[in-house]
C-alpha positions in Angstrom: -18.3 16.6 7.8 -15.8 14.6 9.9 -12.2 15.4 10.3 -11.7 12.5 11.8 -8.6 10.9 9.9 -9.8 7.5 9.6 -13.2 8.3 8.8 -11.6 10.9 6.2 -9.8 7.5 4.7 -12.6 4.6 4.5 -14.5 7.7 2.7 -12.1 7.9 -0.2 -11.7 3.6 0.1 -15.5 3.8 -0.3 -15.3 5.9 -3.5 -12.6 4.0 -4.8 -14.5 0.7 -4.3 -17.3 2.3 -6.4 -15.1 2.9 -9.5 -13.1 -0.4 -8.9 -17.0 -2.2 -8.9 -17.8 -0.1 -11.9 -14.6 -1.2 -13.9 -15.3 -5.0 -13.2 -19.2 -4.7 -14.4 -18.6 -2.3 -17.7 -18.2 -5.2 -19.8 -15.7 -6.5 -22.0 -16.2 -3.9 -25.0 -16.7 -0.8 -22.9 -13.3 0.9 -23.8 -14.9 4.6 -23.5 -16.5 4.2 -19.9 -13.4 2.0 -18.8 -11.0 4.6 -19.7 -13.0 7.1 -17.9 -13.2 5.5 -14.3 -9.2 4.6 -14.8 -8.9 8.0 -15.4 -10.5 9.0 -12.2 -9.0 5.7 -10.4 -5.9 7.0 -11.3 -6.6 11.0 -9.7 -8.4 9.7 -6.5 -5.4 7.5 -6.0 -2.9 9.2 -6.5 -4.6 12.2 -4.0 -4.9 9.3 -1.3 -1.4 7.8 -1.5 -0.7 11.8 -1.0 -1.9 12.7 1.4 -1.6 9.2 3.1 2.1 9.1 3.0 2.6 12.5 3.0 0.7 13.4 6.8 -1.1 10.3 7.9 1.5 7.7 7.8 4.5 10.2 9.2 2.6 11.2 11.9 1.4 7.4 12.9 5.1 6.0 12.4 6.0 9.0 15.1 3.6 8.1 17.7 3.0 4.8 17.7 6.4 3.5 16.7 5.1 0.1 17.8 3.0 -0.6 14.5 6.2 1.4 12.2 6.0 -2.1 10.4 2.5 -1.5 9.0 3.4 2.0 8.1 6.2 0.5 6.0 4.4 -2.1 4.6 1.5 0.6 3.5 4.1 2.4 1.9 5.6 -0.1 0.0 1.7 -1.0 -1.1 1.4 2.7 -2.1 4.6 2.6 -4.3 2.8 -0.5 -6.0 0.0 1.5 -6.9 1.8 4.3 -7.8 3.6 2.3 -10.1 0.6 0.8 -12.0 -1.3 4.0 -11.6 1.6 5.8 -13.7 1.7 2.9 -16.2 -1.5 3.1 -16.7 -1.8 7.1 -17.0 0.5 6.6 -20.3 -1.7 3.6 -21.8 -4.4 3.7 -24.0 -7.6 1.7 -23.1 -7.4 -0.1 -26.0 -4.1 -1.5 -25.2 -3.7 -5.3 -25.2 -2.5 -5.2 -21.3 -4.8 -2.1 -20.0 -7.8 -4.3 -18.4 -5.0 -6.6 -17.5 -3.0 -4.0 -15.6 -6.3 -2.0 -14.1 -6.9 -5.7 -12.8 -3.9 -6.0 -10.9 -4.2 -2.5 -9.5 -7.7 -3.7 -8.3 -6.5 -6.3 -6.8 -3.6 -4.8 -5.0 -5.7 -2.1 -3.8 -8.3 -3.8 -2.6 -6.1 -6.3 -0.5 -4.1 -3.0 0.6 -8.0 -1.3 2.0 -9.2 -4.2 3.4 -5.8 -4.5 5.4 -6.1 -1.1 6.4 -9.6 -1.1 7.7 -9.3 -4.6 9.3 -6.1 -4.6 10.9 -4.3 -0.9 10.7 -6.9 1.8 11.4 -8.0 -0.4 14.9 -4.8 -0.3 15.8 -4.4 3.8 14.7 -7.7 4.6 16.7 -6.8 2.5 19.6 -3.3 4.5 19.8 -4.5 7.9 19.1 -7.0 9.8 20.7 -10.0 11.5 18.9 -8.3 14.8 18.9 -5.1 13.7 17.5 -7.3 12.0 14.5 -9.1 15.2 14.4 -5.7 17.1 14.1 -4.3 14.6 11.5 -7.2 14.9 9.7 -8.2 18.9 9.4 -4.1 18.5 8.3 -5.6 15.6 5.3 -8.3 18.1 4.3 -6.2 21.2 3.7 -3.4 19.0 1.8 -6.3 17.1 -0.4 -6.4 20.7 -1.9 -2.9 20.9 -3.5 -2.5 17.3 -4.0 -1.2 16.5 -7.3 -3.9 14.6 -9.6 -2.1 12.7 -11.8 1.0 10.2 -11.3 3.7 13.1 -13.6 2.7 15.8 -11.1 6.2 16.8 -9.5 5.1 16.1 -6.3 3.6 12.4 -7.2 6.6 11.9 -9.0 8.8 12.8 -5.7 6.9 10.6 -3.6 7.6 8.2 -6.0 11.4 8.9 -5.9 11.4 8.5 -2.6 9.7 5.5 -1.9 12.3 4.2 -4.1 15.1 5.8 -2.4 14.3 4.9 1.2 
């Protein structure tokens, strides 16, 4: 397995893109199986904002201060999803607004990914050596293993406070 960080990341987007794909094909009556992949939408999102802001973007924002932009634009997408991820963690597939609401956190997502892959990670990889996205990323793996899960985990709901805060 790679430790590369990027490779690490377009993994999880892959996984993600799977349950997003999922979502949209289940059909309009599927309230069991949609509530299911939100469920695990909502735990393999909030692990990747995680670890995401928590080591990948710090440590990007510190050495290539030339793209600190992107790093604050990705953040702000994060706090998005974190938003809609902890909406919809309290909601009840058969809510009125749920598909609605999983929707826009598709959409949002998806534009934040493609972003990423298309314009951000050539820019991280052309910046950083192989080592350094080695480093960052052994640093993703061990962090994956205490990331909180769900959005009301104290440490979601910090990173939350403090992409409001600053």
């Amino acid at each position: 397995m790679s430790t590369d960080a990027i490779v690490l990341l377009k993994e999880d987007h892959k996984q993600i893109r799977r349950l997003f794909t999922e979502f949209t094909n289940a059909g309009e009556n599927a309230t069991a199986t949609k509530g299911r992949l939100v469920d695990k939408m909502i735990e393999l999102l909030t692990v990747h904002t995680y670890i995401e802001n928590e080591c990948m973007y710090p440590e990007v924002r510190k050495l290539l201060p030339d793209i600190e932009d992107d790093v604050l634009e990705s953040y702000e997408e994060h706090h998005v999803a974190d938003v809609l991820c902890a909406e919809l963690a309290m909601m009840k597939p058969e809510d009125e607004r749920f598909d609605a609401k999983t929707t826009v956190l598709i959409e949002n997502v998806t534009h934040h990914m493609e972003e990423e892959e298309s314009e951000w990670f050539p820019k991280v990889r052309a910046g950083l050596g192989r080592k350094q996205l080695q480093e960052i990323g052994a640093r993703m793996i061990e962090m994956r293993k205490q990331a909180p899960r769900r959005p009301s985990q104290p440490s979601a709901l910090k990173k939350a406070v403090d992409a409001i805060l600053s």
